[in-house]
N, CA, C and O atoms as a MOPAC input file, in Angstrom:
PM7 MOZYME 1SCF
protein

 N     63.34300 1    -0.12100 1    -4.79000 1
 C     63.50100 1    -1.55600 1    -4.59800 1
 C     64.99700 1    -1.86500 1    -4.66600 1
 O     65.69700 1    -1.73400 1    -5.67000 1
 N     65.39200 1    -2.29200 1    -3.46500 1
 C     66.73000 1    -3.06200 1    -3.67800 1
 C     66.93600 1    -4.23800 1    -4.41100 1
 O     66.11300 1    -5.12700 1    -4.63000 1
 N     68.65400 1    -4.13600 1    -4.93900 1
 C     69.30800 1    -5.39200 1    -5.59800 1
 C     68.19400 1    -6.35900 1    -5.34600 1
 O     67.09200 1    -6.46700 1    -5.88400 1
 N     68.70000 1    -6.95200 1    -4.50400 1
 C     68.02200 1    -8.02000 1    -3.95000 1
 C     66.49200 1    -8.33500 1    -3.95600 1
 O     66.06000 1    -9.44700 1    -4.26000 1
 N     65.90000 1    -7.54300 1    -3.69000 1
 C     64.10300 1    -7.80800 1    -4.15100 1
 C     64.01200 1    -7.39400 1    -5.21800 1
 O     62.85100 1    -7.44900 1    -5.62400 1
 N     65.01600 1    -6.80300 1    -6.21600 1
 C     64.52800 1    -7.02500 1    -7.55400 1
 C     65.01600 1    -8.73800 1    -8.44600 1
 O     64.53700 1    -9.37100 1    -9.38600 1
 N     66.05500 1    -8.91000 1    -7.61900 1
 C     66.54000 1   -10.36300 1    -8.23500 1
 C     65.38100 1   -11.77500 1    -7.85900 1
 O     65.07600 1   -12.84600 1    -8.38400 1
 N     64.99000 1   -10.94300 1    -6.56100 1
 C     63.60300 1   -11.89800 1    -6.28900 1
 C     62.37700 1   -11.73200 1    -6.96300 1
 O     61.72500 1   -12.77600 1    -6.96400 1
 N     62.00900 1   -11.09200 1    -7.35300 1
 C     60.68300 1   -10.68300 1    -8.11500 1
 C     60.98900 1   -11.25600 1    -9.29700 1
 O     60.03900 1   -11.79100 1    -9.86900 1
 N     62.34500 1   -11.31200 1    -9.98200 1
 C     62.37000 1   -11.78100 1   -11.09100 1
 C     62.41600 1   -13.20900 1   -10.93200 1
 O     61.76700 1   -14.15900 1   -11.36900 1
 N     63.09700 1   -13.09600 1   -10.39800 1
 C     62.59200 1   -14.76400 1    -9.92500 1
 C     61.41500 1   -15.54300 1    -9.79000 1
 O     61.39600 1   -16.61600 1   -10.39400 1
 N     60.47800 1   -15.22800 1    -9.14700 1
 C     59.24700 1   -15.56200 1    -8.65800 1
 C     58.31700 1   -15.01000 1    -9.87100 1
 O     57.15200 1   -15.40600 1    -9.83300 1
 N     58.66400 1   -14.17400 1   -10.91000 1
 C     57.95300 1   -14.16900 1   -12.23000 1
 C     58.54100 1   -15.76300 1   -13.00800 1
 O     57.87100 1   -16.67000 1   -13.50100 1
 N     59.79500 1   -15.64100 1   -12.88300 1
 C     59.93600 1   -16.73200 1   -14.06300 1
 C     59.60700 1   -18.36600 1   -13.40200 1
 O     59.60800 1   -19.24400 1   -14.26600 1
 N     59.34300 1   -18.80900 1   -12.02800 1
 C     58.83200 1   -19.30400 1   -11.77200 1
 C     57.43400 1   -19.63200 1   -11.49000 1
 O     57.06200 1   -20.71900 1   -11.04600 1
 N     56.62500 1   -18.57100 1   -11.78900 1
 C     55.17400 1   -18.27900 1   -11.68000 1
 C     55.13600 1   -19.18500 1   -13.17400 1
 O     54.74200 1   -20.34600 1   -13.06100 1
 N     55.54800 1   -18.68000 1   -14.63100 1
 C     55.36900 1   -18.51000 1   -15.71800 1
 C     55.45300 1   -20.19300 1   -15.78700 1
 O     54.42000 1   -20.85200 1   -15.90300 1
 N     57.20700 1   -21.02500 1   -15.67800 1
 C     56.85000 1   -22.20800 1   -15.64200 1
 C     56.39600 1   -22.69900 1   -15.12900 1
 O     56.27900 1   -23.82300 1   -15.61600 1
 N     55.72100 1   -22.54500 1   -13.81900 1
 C     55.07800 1   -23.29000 1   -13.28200 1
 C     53.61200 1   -23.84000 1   -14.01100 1
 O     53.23700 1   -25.01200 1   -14.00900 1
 N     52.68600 1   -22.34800 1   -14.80700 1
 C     51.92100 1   -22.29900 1   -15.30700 1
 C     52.20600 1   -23.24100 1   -16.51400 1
 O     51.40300 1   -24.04700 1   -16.98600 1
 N     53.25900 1   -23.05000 1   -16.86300 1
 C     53.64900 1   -23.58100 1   -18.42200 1
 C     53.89100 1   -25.54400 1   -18.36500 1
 O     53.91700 1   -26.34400 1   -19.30000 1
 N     54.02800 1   -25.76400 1   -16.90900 1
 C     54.28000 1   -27.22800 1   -15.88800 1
 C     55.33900 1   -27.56700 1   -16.99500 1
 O     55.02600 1   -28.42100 1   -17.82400 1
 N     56.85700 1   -26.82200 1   -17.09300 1
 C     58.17000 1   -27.03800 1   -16.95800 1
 C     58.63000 1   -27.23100 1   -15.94400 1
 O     58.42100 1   -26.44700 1   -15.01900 1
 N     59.34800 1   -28.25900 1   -15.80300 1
 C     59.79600 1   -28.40100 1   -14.15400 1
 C     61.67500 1   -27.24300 1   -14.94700 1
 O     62.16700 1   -26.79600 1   -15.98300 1
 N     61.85600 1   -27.34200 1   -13.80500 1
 C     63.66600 1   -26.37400 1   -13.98300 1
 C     64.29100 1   -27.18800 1   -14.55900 1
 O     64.96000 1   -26.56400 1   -15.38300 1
 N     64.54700 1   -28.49700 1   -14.65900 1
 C     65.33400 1   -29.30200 1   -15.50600 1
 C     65.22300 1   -28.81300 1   -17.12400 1
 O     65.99100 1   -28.38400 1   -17.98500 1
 N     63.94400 1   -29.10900 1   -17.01000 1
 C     63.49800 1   -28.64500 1   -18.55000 1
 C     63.52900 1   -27.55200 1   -18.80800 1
 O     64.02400 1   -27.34700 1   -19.91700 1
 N     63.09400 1   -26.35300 1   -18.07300 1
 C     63.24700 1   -24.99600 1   -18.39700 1
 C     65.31900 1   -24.74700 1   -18.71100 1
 O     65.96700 1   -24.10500 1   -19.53700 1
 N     65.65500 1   -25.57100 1   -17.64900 1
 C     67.37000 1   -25.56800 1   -18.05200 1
 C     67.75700 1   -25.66100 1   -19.76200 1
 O     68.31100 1   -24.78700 1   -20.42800 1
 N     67.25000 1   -27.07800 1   -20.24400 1
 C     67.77600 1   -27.90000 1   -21.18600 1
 C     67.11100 1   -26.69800 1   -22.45500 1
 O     67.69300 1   -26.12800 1   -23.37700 1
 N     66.16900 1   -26.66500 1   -22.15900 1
 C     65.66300 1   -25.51400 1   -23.23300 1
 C     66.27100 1   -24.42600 1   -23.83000 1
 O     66.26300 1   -24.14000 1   -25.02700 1
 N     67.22900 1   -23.36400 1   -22.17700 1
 C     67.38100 1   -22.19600 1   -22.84000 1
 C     68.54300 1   -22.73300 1   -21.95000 1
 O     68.78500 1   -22.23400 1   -20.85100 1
 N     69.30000 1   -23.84600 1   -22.51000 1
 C     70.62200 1   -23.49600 1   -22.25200 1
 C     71.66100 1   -23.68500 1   -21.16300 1
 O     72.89100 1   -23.63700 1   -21.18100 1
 N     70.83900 1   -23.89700 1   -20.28300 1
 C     71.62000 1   -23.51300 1   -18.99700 1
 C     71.47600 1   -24.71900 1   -18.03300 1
 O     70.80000 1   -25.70800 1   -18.31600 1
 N     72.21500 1   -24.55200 1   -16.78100 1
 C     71.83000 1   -25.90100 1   -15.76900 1
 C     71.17400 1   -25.50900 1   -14.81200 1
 O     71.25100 1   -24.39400 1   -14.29700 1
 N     70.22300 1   -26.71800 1   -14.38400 1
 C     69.23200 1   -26.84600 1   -13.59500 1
 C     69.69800 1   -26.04100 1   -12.08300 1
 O     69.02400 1   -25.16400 1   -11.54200 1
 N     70.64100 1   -26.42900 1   -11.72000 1
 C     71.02200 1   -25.75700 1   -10.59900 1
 C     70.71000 1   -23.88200 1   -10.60200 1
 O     70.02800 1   -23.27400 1    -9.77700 1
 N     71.56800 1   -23.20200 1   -11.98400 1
 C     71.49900 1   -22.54700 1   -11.88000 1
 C     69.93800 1   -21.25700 1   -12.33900 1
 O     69.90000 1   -20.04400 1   -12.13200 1
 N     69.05500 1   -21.99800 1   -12.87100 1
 C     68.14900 1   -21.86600 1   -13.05000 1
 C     67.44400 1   -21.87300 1   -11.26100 1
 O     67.01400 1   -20.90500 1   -10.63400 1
 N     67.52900 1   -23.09800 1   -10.88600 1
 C     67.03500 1   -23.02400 1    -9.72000 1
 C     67.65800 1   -21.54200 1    -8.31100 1
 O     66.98100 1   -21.16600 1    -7.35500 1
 N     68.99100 1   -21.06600 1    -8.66900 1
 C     69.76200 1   -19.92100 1    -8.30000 1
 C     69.00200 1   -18.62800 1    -8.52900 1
 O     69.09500 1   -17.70700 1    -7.71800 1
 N     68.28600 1   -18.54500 1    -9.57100 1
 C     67.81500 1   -17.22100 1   -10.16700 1
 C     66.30600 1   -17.74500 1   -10.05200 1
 O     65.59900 1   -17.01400 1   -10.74500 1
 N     65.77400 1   -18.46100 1    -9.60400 1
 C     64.39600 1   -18.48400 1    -9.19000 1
 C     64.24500 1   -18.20600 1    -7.78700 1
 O     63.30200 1   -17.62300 1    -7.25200 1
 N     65.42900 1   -18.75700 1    -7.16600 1
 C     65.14200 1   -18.25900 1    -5.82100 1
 C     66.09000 1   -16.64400 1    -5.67100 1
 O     66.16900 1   -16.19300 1    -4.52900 1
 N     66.45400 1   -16.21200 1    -6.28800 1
 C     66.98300 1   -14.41200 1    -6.27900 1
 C     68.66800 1   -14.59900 1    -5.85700 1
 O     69.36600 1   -13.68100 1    -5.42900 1
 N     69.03700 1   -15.73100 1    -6.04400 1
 C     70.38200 1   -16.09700 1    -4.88400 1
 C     71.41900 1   -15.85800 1    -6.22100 1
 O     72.60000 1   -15.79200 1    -5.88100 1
 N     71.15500 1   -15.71000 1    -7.76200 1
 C     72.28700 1   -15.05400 1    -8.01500 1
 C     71.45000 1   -13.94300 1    -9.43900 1
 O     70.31500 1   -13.98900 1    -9.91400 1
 N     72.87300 1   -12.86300 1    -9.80200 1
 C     72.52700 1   -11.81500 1   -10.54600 1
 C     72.95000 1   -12.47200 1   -11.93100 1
 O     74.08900 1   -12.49200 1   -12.39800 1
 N     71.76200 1   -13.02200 1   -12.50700 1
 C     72.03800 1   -13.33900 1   -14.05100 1
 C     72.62500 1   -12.18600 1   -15.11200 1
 O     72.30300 1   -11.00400 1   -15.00000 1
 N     73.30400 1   -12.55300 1   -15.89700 1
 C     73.64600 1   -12.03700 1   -17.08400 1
 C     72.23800 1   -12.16300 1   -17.86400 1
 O     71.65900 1   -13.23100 1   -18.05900 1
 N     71.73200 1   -10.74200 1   -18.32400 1
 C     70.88300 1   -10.55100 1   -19.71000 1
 C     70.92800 1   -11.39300 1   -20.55500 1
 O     69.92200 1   -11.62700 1   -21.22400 1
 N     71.97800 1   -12.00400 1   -20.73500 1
 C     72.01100 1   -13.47300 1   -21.48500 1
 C     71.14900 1   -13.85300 1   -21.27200 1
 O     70.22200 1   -13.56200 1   -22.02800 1
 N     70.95900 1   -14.48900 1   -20.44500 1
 C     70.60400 1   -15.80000 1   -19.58600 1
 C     68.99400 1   -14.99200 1   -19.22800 1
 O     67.92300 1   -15.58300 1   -19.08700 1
 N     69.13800 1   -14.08200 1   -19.17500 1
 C     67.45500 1   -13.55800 1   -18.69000 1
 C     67.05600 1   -14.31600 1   -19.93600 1
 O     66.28300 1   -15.27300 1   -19.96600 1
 N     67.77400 1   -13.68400 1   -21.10800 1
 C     67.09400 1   -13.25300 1   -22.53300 1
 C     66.80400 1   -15.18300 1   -23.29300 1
 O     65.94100 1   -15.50800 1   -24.10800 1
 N     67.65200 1   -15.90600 1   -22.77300 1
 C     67.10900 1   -16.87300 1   -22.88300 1
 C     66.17000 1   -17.64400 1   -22.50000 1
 O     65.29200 1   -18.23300 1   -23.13100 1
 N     66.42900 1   -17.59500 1   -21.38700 1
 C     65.40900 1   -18.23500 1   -20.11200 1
 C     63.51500 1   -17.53800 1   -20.55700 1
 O     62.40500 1   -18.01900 1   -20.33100 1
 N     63.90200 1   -16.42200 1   -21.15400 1
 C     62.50600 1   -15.45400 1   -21.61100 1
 C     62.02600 1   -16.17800 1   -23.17300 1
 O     60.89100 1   -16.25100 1   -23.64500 1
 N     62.94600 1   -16.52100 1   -23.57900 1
 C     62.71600 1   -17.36500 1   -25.38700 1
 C     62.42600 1   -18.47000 1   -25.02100 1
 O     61.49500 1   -18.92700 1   -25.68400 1
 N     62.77300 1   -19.08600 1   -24.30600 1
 C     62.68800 1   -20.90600 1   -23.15100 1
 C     61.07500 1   -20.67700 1   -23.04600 1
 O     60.29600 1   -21.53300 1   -23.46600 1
 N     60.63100 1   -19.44100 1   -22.44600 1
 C     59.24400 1   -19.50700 1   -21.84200 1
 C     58.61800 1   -18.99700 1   -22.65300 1
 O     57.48000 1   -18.71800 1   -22.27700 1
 N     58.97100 1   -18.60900 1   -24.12400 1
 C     57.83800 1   -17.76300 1   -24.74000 1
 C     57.04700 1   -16.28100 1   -24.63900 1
 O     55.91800 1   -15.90500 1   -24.95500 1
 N     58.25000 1   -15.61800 1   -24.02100 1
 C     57.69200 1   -14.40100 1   -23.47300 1
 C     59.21500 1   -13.55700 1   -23.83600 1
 O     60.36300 1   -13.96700 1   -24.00900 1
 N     58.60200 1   -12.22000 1   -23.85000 1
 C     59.76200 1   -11.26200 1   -24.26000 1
 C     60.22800 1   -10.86400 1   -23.55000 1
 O     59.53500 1   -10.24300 1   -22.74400 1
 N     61.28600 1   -10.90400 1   -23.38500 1
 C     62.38600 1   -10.45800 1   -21.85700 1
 C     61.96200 1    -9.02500 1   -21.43800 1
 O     62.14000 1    -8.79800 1   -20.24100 1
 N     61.44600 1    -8.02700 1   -22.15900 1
 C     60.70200 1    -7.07600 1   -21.73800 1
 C     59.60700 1    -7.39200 1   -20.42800 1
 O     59.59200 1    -6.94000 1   -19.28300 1
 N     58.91800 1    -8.14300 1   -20.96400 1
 C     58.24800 1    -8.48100 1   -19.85000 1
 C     58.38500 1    -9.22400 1   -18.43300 1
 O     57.83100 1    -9.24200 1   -17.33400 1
 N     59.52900 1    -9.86900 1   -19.16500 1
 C     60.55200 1   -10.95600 1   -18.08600 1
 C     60.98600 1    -9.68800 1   -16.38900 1
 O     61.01500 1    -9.69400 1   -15.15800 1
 N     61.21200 1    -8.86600 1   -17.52300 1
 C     62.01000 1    -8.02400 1   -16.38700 1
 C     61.02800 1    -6.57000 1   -15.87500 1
 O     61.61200 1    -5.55900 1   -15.48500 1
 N     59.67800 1    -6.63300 1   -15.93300 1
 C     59.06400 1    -5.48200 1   -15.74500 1
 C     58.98000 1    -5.61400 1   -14.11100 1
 O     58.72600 1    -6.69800 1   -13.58800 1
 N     59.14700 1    -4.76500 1   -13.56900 1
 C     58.53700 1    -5.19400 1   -12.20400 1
 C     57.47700 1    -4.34600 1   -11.96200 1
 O     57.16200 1    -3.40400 1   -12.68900 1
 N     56.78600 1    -4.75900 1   -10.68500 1
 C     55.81900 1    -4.26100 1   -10.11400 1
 C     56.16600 1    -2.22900 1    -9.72800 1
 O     57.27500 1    -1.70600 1    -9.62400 1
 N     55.12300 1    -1.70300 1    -9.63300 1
 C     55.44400 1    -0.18700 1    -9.23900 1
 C     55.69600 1    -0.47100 1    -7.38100 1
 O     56.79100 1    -0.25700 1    -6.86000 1
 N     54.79100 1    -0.84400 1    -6.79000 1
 C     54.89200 1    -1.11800 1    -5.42100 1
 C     54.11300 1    -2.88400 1    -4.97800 1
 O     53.34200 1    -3.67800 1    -5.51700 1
 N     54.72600 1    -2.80900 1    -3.98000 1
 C     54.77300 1    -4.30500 1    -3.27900 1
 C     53.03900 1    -4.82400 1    -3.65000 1
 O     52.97600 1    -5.98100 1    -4.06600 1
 N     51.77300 1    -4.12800 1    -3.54100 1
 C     50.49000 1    -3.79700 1    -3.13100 1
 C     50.53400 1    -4.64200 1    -4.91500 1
 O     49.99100 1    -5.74100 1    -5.01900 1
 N     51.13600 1    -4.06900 1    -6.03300 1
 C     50.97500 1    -4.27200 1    -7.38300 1
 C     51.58400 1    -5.44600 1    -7.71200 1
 O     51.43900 1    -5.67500 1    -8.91300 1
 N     52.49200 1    -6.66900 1    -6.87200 1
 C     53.17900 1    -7.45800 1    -7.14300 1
 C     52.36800 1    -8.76400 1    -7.26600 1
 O     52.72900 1    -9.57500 1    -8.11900 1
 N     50.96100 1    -9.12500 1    -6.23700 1
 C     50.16100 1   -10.01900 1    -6.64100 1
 C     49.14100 1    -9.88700 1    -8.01900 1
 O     48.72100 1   -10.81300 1    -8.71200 1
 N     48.91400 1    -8.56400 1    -8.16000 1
 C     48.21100 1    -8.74800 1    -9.57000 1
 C     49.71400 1    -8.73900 1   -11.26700 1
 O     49.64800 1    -8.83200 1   -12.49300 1
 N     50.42100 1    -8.63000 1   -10.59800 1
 C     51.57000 1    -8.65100 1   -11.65400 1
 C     51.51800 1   -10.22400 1   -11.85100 1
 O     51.10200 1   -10.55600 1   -12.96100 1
 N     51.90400 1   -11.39700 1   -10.87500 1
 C     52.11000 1   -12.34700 1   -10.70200 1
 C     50.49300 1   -12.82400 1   -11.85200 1
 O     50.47600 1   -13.31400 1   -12.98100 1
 N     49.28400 1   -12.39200 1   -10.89800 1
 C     48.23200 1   -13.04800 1   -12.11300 1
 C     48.33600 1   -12.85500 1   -13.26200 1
 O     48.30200 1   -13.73100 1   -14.12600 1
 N     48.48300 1   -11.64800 1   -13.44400 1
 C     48.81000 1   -11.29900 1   -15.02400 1
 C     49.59300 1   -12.07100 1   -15.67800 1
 O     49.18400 1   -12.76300 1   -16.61100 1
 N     50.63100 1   -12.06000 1   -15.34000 1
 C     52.21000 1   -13.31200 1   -16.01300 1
 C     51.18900 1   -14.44800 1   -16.03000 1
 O     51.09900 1   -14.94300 1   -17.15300 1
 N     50.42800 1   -14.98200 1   -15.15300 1
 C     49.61800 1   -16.60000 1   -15.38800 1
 C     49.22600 1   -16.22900 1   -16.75500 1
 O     49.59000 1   -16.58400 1   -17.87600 1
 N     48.19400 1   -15.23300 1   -16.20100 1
 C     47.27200 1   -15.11300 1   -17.62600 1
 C     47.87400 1   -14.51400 1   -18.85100 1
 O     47.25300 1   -14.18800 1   -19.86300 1
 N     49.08200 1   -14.41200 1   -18.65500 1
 C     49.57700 1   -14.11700 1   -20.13100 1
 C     49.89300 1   -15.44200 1   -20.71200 1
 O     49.34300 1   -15.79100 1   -21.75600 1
 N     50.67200 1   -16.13800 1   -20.15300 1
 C     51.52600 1   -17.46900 1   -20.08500 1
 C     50.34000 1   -18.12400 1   -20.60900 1
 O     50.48500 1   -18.38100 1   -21.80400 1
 N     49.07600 1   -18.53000 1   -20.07700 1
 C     47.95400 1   -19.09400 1   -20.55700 1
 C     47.28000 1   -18.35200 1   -21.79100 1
 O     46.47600 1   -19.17200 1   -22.23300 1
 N     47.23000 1   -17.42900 1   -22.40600 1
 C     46.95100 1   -16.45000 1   -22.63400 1
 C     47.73900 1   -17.17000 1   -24.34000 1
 O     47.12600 1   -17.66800 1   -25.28400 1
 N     49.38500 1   -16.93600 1   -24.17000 1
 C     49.82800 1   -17.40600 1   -24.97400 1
 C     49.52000 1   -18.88400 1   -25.73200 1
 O     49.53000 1   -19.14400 1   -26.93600 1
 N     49.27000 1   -19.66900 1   -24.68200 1
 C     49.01000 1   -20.86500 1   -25.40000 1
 C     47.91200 1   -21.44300 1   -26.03100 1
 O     47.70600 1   -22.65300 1   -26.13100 1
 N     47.12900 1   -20.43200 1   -26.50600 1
 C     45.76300 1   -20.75700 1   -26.90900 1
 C     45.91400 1   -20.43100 1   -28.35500 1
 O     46.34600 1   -19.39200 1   -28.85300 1
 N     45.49900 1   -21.46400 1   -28.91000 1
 C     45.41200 1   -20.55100 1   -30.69800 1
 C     44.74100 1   -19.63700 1   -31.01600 1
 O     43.87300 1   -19.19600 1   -30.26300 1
 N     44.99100 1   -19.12400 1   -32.24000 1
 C     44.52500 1   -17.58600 1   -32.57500 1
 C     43.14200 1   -17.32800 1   -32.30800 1
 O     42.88400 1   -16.63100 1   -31.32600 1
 N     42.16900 1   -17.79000 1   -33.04700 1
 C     40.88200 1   -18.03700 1   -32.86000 1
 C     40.92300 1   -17.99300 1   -31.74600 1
 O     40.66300 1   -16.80100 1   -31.58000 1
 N     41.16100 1   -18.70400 1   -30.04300 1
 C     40.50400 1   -18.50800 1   -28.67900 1
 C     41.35900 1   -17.39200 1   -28.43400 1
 O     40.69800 1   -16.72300 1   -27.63900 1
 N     42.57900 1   -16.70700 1   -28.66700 1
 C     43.17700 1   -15.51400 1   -28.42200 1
 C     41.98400 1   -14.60200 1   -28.63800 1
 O     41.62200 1   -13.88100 1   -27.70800 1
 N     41.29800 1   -14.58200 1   -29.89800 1
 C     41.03000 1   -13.20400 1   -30.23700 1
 C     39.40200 1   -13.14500 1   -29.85700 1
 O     38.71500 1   -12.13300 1   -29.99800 1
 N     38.90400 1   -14.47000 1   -29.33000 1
 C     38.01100 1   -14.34900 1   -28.70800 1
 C     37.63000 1   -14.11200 1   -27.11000 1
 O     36.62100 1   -13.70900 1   -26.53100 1
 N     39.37000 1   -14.71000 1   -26.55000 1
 C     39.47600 1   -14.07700 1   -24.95400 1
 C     39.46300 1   -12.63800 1   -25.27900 1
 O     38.43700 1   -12.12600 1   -24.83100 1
 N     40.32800 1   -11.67800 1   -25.97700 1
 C     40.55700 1   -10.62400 1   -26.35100 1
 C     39.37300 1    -9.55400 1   -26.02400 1
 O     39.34000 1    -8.57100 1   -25.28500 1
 N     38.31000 1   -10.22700 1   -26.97800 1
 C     36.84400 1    -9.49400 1   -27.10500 1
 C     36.24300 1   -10.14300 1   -25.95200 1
 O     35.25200 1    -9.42200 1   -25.84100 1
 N     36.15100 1   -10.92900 1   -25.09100 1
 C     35.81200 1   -10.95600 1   -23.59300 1
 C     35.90600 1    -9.60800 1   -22.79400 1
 O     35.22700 1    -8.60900 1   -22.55900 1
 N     37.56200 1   -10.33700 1   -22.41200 1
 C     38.24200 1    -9.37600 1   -21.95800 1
 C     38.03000 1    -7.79200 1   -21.85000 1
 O     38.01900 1    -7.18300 1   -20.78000 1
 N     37.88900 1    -7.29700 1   -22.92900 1
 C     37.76200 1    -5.71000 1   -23.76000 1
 C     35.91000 1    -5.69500 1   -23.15100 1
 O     35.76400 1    -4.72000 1   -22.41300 1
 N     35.23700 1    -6.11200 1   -23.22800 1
 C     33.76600 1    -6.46900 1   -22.93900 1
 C     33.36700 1    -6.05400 1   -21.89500 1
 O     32.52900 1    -5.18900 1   -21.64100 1
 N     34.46500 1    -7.18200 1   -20.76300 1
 C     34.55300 1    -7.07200 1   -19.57200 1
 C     34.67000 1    -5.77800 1   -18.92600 1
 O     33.74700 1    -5.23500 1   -18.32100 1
 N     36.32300 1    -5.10500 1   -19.13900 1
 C     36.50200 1    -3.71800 1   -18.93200 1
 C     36.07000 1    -3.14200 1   -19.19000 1
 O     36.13300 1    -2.24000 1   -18.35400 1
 N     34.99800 1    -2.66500 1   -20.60800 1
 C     34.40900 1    -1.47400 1   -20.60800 1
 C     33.31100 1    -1.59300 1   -20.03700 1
 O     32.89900 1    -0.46600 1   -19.76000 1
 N     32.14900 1    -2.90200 1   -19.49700 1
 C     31.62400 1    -3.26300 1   -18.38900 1
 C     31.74100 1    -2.42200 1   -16.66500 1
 O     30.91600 1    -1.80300 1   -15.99500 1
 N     33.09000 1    -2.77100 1   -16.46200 1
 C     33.88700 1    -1.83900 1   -15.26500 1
 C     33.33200 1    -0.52200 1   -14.99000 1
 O     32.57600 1     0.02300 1   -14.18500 1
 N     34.32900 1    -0.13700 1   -16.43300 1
 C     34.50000 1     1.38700 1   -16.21100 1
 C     32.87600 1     2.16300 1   -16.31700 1
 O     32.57200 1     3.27200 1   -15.87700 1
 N     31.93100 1     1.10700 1   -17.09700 1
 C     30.68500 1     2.14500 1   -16.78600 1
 C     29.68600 1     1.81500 1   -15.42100 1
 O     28.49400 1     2.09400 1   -15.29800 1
 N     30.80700 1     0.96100 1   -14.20900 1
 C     30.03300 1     1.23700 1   -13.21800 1
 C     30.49500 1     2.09600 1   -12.15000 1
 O     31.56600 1     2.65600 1   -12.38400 1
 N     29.95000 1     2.33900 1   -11.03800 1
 C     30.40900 1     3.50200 1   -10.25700 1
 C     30.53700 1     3.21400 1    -9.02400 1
 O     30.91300 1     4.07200 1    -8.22500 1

């Protein structure tokens, strides 16, 4: 993956995330720091943030810049990456109790899966 479609992917994660989170960029700005413009720069891939600025913009959204910056293995893996980030983002905002009861869904679900053929 080139420069460039990796600055986009990151992009289009951290706009997936607020979008889910319904921060508009102003607010995602004022949060972690930074200006709206340039927030809006690194959502659309048009500039190479400083780790700073990832690492904030990732504390802004509640998510660990680890994840901020994972990318997809291939292009085919980039729409279920994108759901995932929803459903983490949503995922996060639920209190403990519905966490640990999506959890045991979830876990339910998959081993459901794997015992069909």
């Amino acid at each position: 993956m080139d420069s460039s479609r990796v600055l986009k992917t990151i992009g289009k994660k951290i706009r997936t995330v607020r979008k889910v989170k319904r921060i508009s960029q102003e607010k995602l700005a004022e949060l972690a720091g930074l200006h709206p413009t340039y927030i809006s720069d690194i959502e659309n891939g048009k500039v190479n943030a400083s780790i700073s600025s990832y690492y904030s913009i990732a504390n802004a959204l509640n998510m660990p810049l680890s994840e901020l910056v994972t990318l997809p293995a291939s292009k085919a893996d980039m729409k279920a990456e994108v759901e995932l980030t929803e459903l983490l983002s949503l995922f996060r905002s639920l209190g403990r109790k519905k966490q640990a009861i999506f959890l045991s869904a979830a876990k339910g679900l998959i081993s459901g899966l794997e015992g069909q053929k």
